[in-house]
MIBAMI-883389 format. One record per residue (C-alpha): residue in one letter; x negated, y, z negated. Coordinates in steps of 0.2 Angstrom, whole numbers, plus 2048, in hexadecimal, padded with zeros to 3 digits. Example, Ala and Ser with C-alpha at 12.3 -4.5 7.8 and 13.67 -1.06 7.14 Angstrom:
BEGIN
<fidren:a, x:7C2, y:7EA, z:7D9> $
<fidren:s, x:7BC, y:7FB, z:7DC> $
This chain:
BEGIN
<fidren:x, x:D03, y:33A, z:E7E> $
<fidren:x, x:D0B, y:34B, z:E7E> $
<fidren:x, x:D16, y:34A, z:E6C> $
<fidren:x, x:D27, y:349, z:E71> $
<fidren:x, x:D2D, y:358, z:E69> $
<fidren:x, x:D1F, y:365, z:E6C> $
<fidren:x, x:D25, y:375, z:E71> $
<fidren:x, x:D34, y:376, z:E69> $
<fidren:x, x:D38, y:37D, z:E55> $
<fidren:x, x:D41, y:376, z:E47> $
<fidren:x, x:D48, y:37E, z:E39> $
<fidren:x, x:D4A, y:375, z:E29> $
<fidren:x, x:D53, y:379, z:E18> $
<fidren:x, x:D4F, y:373, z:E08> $
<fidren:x, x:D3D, y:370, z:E0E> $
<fidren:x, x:D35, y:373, z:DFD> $
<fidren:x, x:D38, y:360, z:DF6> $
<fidren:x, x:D3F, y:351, z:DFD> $
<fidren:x, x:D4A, y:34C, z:E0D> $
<fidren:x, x:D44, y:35F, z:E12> $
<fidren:x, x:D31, y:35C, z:E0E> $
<fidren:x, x:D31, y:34B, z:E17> $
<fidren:x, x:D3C, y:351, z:E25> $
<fidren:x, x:D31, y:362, z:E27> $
<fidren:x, x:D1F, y:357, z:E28> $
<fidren:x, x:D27, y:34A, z:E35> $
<fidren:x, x:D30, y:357, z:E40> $
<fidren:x, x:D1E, y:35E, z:E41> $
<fidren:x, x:D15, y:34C, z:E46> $
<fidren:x, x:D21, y:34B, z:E53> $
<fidren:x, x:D19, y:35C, z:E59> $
<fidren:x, x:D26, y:36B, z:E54> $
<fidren:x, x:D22, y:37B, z:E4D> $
<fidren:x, x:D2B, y:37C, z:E3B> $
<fidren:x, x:D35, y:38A, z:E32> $
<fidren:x, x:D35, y:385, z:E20> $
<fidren:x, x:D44, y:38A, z:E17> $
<fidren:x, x:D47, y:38A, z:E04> $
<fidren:x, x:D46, y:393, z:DF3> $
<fidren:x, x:D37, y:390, z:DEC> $
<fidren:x, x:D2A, y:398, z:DF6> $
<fidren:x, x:D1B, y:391, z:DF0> $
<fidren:x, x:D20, y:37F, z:DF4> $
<fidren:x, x:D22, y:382, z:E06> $
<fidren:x, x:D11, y:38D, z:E07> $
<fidren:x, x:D0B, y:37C, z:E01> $
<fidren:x, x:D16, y:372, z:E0F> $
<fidren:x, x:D0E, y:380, z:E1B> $
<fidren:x, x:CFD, y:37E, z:E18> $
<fidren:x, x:CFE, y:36A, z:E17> $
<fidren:x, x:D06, y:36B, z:E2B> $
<fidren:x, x:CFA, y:379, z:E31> $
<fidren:x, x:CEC, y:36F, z:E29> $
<fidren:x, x:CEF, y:35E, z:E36> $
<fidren:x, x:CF1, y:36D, z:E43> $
<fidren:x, x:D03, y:370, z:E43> $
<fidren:x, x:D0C, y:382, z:E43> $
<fidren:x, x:D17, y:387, z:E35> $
<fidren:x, x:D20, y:395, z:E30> $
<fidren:x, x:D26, y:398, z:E1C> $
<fidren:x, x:D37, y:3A0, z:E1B> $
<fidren:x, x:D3E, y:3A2, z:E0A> $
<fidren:x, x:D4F, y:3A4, z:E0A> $
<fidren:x, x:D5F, y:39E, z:DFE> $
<fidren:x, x:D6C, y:399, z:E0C> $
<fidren:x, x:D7A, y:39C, z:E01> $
<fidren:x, x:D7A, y:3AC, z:E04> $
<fidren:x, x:D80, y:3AF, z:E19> $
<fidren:x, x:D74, y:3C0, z:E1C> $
<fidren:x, x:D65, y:3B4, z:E16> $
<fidren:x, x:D6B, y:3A6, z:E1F> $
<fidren:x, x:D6B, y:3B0, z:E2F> $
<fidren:x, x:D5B, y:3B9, z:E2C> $
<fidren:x, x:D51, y:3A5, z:E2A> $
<fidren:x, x:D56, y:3A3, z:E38> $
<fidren:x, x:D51, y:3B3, z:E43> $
<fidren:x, x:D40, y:3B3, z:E39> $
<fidren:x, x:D3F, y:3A2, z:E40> $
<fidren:x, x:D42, y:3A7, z:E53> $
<fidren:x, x:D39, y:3B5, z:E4F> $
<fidren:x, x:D29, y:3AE, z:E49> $
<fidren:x, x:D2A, y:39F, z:E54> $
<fidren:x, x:D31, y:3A4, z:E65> $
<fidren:x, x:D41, y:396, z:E66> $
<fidren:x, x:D4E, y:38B, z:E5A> $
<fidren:x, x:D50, y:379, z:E60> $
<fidren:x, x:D54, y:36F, z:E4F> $
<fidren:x, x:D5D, y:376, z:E40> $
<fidren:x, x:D5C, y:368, z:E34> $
<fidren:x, x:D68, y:36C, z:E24> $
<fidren:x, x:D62, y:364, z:E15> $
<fidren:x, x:D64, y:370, z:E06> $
<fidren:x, x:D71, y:368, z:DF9> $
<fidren:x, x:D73, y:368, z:DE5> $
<fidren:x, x:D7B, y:356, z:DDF> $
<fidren:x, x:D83, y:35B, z:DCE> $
<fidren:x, x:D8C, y:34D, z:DC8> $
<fidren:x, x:D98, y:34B, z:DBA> $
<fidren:x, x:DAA, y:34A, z:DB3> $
<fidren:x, x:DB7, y:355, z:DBC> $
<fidren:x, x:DC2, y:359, z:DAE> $
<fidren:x, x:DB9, y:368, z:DA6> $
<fidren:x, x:DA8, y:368, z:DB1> $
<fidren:x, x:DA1, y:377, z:DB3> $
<fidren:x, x:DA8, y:383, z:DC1> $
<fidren:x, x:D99, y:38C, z:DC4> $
<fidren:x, x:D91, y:37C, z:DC9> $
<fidren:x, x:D9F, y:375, z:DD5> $
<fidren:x, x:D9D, y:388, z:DDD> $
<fidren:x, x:D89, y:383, z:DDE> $
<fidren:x, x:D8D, y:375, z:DE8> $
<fidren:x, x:D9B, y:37D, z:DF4> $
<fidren:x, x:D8E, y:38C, z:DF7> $
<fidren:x, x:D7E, y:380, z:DFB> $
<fidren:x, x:D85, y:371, z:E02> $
<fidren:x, x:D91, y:376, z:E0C> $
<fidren:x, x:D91, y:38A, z:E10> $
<fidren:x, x:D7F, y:38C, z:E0F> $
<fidren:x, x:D7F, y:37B, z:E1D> $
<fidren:x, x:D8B, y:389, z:E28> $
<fidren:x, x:D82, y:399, z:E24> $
<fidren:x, x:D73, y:391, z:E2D> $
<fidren:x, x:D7D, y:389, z:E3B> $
<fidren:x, x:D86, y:397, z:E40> $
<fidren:x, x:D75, y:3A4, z:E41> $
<fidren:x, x:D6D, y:393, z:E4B> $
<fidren:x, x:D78, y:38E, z:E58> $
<fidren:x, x:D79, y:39C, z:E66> $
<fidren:x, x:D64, y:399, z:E64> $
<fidren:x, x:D67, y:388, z:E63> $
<fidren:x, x:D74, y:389, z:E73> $
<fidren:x, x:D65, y:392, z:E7C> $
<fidren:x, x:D57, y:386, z:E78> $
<fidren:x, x:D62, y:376, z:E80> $
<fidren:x, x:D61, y:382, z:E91> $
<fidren:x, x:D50, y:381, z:E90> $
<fidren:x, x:D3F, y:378, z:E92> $
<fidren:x, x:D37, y:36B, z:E8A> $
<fidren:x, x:D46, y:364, z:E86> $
<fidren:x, x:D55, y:36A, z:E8B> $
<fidren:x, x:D5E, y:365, z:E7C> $
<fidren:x, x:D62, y:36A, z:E6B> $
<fidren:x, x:D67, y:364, z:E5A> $
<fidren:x, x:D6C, y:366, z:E4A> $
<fidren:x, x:D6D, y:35A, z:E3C> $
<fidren:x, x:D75, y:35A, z:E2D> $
<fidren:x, x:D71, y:351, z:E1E> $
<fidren:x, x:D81, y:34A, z:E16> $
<fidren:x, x:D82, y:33B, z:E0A> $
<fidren:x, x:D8C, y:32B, z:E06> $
<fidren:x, x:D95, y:334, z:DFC> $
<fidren:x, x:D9C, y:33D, z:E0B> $
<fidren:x, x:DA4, y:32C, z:E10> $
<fidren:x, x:DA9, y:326, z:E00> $
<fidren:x, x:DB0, y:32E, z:DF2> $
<fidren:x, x:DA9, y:329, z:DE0> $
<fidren:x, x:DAE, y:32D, z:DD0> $
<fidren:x, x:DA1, y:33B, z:DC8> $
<fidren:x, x:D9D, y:344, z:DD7> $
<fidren:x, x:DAE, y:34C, z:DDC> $
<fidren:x, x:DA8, y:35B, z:DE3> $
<fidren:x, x:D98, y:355, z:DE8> $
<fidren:x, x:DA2, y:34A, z:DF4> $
<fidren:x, x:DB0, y:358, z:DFB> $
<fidren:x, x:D9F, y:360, z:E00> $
<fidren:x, x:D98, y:352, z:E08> $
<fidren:x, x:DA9, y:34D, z:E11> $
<fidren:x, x:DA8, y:360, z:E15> $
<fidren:x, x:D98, y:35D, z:E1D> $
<fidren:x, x:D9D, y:34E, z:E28> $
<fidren:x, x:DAC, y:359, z:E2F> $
<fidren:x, x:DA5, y:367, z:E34> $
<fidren:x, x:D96, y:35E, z:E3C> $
<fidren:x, x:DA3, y:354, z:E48> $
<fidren:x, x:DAF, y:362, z:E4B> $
<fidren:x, x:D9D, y:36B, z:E50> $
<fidren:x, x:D99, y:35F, z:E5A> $
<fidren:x, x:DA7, y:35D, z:E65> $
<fidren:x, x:DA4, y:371, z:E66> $
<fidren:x, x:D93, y:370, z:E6D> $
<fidren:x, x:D91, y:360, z:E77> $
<fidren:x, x:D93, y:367, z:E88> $
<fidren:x, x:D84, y:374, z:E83> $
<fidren:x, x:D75, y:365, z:E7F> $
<fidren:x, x:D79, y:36A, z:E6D> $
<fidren:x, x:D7B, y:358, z:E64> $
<fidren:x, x:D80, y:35A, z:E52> $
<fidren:x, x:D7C, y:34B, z:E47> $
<fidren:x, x:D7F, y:349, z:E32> $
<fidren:x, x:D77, y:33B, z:E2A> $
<fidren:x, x:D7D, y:332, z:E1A> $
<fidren:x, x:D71, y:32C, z:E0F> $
<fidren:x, x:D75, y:321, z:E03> $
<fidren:x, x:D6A, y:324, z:DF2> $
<fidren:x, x:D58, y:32C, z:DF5> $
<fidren:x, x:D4C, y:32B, z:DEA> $
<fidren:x, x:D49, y:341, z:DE8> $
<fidren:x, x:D4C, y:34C, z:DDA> $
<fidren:x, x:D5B, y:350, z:DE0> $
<fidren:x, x:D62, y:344, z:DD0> $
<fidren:x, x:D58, y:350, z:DC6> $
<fidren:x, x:D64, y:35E, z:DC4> $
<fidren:x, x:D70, y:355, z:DBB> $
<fidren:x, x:D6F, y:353, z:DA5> $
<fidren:x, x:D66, y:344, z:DA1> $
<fidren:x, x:D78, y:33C, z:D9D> $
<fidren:x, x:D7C, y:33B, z:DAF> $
<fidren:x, x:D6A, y:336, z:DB5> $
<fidren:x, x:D6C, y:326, z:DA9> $
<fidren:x, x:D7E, y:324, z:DB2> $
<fidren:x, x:D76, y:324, z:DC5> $
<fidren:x, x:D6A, y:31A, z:DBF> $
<fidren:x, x:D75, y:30C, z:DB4> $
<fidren:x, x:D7E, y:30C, z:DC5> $
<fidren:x, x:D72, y:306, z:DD2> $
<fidren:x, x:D68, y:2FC, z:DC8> $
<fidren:x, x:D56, y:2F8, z:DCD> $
<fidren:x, x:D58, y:2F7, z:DDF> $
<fidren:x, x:D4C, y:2FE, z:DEB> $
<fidren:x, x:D52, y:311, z:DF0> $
<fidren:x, x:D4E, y:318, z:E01> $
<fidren:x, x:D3E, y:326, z:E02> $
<fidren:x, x:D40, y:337, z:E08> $
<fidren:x, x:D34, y:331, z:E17> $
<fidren:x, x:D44, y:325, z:E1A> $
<fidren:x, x:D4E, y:332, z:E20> $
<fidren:x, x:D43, y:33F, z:E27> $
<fidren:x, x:D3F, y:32E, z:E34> $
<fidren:x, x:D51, y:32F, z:E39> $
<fidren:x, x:D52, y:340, z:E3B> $
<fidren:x, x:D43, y:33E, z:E47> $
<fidren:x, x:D4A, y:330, z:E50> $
<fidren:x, x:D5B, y:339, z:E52> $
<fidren:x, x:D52, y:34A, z:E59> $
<fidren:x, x:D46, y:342, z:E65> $
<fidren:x, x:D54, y:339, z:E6F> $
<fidren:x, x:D56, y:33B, z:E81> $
<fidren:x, x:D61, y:348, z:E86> $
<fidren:x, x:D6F, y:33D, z:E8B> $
<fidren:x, x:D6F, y:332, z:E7A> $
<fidren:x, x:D78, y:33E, z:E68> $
<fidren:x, x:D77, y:333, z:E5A> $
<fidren:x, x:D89, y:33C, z:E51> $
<fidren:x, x:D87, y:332, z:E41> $
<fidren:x, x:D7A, y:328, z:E37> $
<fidren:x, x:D7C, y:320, z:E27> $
<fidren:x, x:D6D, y:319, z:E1F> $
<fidren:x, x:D6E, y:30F, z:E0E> $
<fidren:x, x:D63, y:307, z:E03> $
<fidren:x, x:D63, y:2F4, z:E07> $
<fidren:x, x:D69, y:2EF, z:DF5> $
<fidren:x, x:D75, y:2FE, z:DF4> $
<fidren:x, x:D89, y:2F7, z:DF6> $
């Protein structure tokens, strides 16, 4: 059976670890070529080499999407190198938790530039390809999914500006998809609740102990968990756009 998205390409930020790594390998099971998108270089030669090694095609693109000129260039050096754009899966983020009175500026302005302008940097480079993929064969369809967060549903004390991202996220992804439904563009944003990434990682041992004192021992969702609903979401039929997922752990209230 012909993999139900060979011949088309999928771009993935934040493919050096995680949601993005996961999301990167299954999007290639599935039968896409890969742009890889991130920071650290040597982590997506490794992603490469891992995908070329079961015989599928991937392309490293080190990039820092904060910054619009670099966003726009992943994304030509992706058509470039692999011929087309049919998936744009936005995953970069930075979760920096903490106290609002007299947090750190620099670090809300970290957060606003990766998870939120970075997401729209790459979006707006991607969609007139994107637009021009959805006319085409194999699938006449197109999609881009953004990776949001509970915390763009609900807003919780610690994460204040973590969450205006997030929010920020979920908006633009439905204002964009009203934009671009009539062109077989679907836009999508999943929420995951808490994932068990590094993501935490960035934060001062302080917070880490908080996250964890809040969830307690329950069984966090994998980064494979979400890269299987990114899959499920891209390989629809052309007349089925999944607008919204959220996907929780089990024991998460």
């Amino acid at each position: 059976m012909t993999p139900r998205l060979a011949g088309t390409v999928a771009l993935v930020t934040g493919a050096s670890s995680g949601i993005g790594h996961a999301t990167a390998l299954e999007l290639a099971r599935q039968g896409a070529s890969v742009a890889l998108v991130g920071r650290r270089e040597n982590r997506l030669t490794d992603l490469a080499a891992e995908i070329t090694g079961v015989g599928g095609r991937a392309l490293v693109v080190p990039a820092d999407i904060t910054d619009a000129q670099a966003a726009a260039e992943a994304v030509e050096r992706t058509v470039e190198g692999l011929g087309r754009l049919d998936t744009l899966v936005n995953n970069a983020g930075l979760m920096l938790l903490g106290p609002a009175p007299g947090a750190d500026l620099n670090d809300w302005r970290r957060m606003i530039d990766i998870n939120l302008m970075g997401l729209m940097y790459t979006t707006h480079a991607a969609v007139p390809h994107l637009v021009k993929a959805a006319t085409e064969a194999p699938r006449q369809v197109a999609d881009i999914v953004n990776i949001g967060s509970l915390a763009g549903r609900n807003a919780y004390a610690m994460s204040a500006v973590y969450s205006a991202t997030k929010f920020g996220v979920g908006a633009f992804s439905e204002s964009l998809r009203q934009e671009l439904a009539r062109q077989h563009v679907r836009v999508c944003v999943i929420e995951p609740g808490s994932v068990d990434t590094e993501l935490r990682t960035h934060n001062p041992d302080v917070i880490q102990q908080h996250i964890t004192a809040a969830l307690g021992d329950i069984d966090r969702l994998q980064s494979q968990d979400i890269a299987d609903t990114v899959g499920y979401i891209v390989t629809r039929p052309r007349h089925v756009a999944v607008a919204e997922l959220l996907v929780r752990p089990t024991e998460q209230i």
